[in-house]
C-alpha positions, 0 to 999 in steps of 0.5 A: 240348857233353858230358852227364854220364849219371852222376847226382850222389851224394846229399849232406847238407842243411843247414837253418837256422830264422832265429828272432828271438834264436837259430837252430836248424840241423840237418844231414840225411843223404841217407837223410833221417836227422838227423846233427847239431843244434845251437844259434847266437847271433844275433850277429856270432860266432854267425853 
């Protein structure tokens, strides 16, 4: 068996309001800042 001591970077987060017509999405970097927002259609397309 091997450790790995090295921790992992820190990455982005994604997260996802699942509401009832549309969905918000939101994409935070590791520092906790906003990167991007945006908007989709709960639809076939959309998700």
């Amino acid at each position: 068996m091997s450790v790995n001591d090295v921790p992992a970077a820190p990455r982005p987060t994604a997260g996802l309001d699942w509401a009832s017509t549309d969905h918000a999405v939101a994409i935070v970097g590791p520092d906790g800042a906003e990167l991007d927002r945006f908007g989709v259609l709960h639809s076939r397309s959309g998700l």
